[in-house]
Each structure stands twice: as structure tokens, then as C-alpha cells.
N, C-alpha and C positions, 0 to 999 in steps of 0.2 A: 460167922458174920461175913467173911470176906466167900462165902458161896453165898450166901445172899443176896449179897451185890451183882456176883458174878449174874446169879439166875436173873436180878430184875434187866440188868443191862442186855441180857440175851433176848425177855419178852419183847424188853423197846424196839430191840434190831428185828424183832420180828416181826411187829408191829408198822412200822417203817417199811419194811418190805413189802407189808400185804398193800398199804398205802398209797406205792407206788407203783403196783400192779394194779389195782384198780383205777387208778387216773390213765393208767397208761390203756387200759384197755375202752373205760369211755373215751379217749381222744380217737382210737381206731374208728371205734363206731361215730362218731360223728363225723370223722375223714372220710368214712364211707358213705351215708350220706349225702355230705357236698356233692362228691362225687357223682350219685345219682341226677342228685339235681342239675351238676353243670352237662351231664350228657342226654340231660331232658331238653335243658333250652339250647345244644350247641347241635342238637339232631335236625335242627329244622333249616331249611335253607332259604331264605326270602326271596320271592319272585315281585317284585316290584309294578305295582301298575304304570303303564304307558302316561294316564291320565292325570290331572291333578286334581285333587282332593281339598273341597274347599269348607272353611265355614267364614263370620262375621270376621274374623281379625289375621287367620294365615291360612298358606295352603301347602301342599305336600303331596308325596306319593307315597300311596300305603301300599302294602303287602297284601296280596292277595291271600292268605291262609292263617294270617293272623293280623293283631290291631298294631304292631309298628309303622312307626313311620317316617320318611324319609326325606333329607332336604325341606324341614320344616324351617318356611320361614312367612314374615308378617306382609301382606298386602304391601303393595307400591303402585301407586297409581300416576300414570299418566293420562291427559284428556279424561278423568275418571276411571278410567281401567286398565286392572292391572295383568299384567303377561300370563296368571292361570285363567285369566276371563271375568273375575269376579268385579263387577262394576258398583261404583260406591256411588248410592244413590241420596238424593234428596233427605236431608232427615225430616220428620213430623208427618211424612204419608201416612194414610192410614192402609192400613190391611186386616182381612178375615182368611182366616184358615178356612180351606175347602178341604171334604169327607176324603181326597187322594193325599191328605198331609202335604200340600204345597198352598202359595197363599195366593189370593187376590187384591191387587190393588181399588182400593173402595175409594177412594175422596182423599182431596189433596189437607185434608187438615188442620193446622195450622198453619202451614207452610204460608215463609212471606218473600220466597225467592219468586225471581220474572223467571227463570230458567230452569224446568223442572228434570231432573234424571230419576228416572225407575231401576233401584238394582234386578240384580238378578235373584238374590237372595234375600231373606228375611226371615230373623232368627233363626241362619241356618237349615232354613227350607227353599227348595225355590220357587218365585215367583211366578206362576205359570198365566196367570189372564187380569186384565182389567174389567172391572163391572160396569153396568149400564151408567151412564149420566155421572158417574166419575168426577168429570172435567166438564159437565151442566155450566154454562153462566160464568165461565170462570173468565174473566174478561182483565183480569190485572196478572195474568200468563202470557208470555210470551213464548214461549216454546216448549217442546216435551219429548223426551228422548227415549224410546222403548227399545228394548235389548232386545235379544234374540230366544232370550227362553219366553216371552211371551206366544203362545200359542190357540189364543182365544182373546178376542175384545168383544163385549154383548152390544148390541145395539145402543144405539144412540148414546155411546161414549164420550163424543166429543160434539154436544151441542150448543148453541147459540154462544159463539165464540170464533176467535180470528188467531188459533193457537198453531204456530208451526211445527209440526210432527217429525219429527227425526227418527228414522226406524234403521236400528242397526242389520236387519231381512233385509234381503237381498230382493225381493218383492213379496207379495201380501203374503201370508200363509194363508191354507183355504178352512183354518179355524174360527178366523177370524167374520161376525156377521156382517151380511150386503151392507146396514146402515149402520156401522159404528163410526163414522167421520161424516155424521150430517150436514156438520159445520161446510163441510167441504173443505175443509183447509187444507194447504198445502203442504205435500208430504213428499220426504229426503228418503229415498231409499237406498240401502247399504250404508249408513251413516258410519259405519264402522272405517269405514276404508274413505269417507270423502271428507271433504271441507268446504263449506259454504261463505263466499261472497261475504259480507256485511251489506253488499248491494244485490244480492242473489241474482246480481245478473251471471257469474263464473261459477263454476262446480270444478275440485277437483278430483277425480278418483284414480285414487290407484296411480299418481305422483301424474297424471296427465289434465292438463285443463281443458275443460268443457264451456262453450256458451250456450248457455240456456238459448232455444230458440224457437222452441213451442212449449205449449202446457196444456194440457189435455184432462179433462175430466171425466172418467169412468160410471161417473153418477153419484160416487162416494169418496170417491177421493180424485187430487189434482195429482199427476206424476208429471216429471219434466223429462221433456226428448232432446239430445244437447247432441251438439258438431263438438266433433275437439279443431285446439286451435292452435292447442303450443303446445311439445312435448316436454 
């Protein structure tokens, strides 16, 4: 009786030891593992783009050799735009997708704003051109602000209308066609950097004041030639 015992107590103890040799050797193997993996993602070293990386709500700097991303934070806008560039436009525009995956601005909408801004982006694409007759008739507009990724406006854009053009170029692009400002209206170039009068008789660019003091018409659009007056 009492080897009976002796023998089952011996199986147990052996049984227990095989037990703890097999956990112990699964936790090896999976210690090795991690292992692999943390010297998969700790192999790679981030080179950071110079640029910032935008969509509809934050922007960031990504990685050039992989999708991390850096100093992700959410849009802040001043005068509309915010310091990666991205300018928060009008809501209710309409737009078409064009065959290069960027959009066009087609017709103002619903929109019941006097002040109209075109972002740069839409749904995370950028805006690249305005369509013909756009801004046709639009007679309860009082201004319209186009950013700099516009790179094409098609003819007669801006017709039978008294809408003041705010263009954040520096002067025209040559995307842009002969007759898209038939209106003739008067257009602010480098709007980015100036500020406009409420009497548009003063310009200032670039922290210096200007008095408008001719205006001149190219055939399609009016540009103003200014004296500065006060630094």
C-alpha cells in the first residue's frame, strides 16, 4: 500500500515537471517572436518630410518610407488659413471631380454668403480650376477669394456681375483663359499678403501702405498700380 502511494506521488511529481517544461518552453518561443517583431519596426529610421501633409480636418508631417505621422494636429485658421496652407472655404460650393483626381469648382450652390472663399482642398483632393460661367449672374456676391492652387479658370467665369476678385497669385497664372473675368471686375492680387481698404482707396502689402492711384484694364481683368505712402 504505502509503494502505491509512494509510486502515484512520484507520477504526479513527474507529471508537474513535464508541465512546467512545456510552458516554459512556449513562453521562450513567444519571447522570441516579440523579439523579431520589435526589431522589424525598431529597424527603420523616420526621415521626416519638410512639407506638411494635409487633409479636410489636420495636417502633419509624414515619413517618407512609411505612413507615420508626425506633429499631427487639427487645422487653425486665421483670415481663413491656416499656417500648413490649407484654407477653409465657403461650405455649399459645388464641385466635379476632374479625370487627374483633383476637383473643379462648378457653381456657387446654395450658398447664401456676400463673401465667397474657395479652399484649396475638397474631400481631401485639391482644387485645381474653376469652370466656365461658375459665377454667371451672380449678382447678390460680393467678393470671391481664389487661393493659389487654382491653376486654370475656363472662360467667361465670372460673367455679368460686379464680384471683387481676391487672388491669393501674385499675378495671373498663364492657366488661366484670355476671357475668364469678362465682368471686368476688379481684382486684388497677392491677396495673401495684402489687406483691402473698406474704401479701396489704401492697399497694404506686406505691412506697407499703398494708395491706389491708377487702375488699368488689360481687356479682362482691372489690376491696381499704387504709390506707397506710409511705412
Amino acid at each position: 500500500m504505502k509503494k502505491s502511494k509512494v509510486f502515484t506521488l512520484l507520477l504526479a511529481l513527474i507529471l508537474v515537471c513535464c508541465m512546467i517544461g512545456l510552458l516554459t518552453a512556449c513562453n521562450k518561443g513567444q519571447s522570441g517572436n516579440n523579439l523579431n517583431n520589435n526589431e522589424n519596426t525598431t529597424s527603420h529610421t523616420h526621415s521626416w518630410e519638410s512639407k506638411y501633409s494635409i487633409d479636410s480636418q489636420n495636417h502633419w508631417f509624414g515619413c517618407d518610407t512609411c505612413q507615420n505621422k508626425n506633429k499631427l494636429e487639427n487645422h487653425s485658421f486665421k483670415n481663413s488659413k491656416c499656417k500648413c496652407g490649407y484654407i477653409e472655404g465657403t461650405d455649399g460650393l459645388e464641385y466635379k471631380l476632374n479625370s487627374n483626381d483633383s476637383y473643379s469648382l462648378s457653381g456657387i450652390g446654395n450658398v447664401k454668403d456676400k463673401d465667397i472663399v474657395i479652399s484649396n482642398f475638397y474631400v481631401d483632393k485639391p482644387v485645381t480650376s474653376i469652370s466656365n460661367n461658375a459665377f454667371k449672374n451672380c449678382d447678390s456676391i460680393n467678393s470671391v477669394r481664389i487661393p493659389n492652387s487654382i491653376v486654370k479658370i475656363e472662360k467667361d467665369t465670372f460673367t455679368d456681375n460686379n464680384i471683387k476678385i481676391y487672388c491669393d497669385a501674385e499675378n495671373e497664372p498663364s492657366g488661366w483663359e484670355e476671357n475668364w473675368n469678362n465682368s471686368e471686375s476688379i481684382v486684388v492680387w497677392n491677396y495673401n499678403n495684402s489687406v483691402v481698404a473698406d474704401d479701396e482707396v489704401n492697399v497694404i502689402v506686406n505691412k506697407i501702405k499703398y494708395k491706389i492711384n491708377n487702375i488699368v484694364s488689360n481687356g479682362s481683368t482691372l489690376s491696381f498700380y499704387c504709390k506707397m505712402i506710409q511705412s
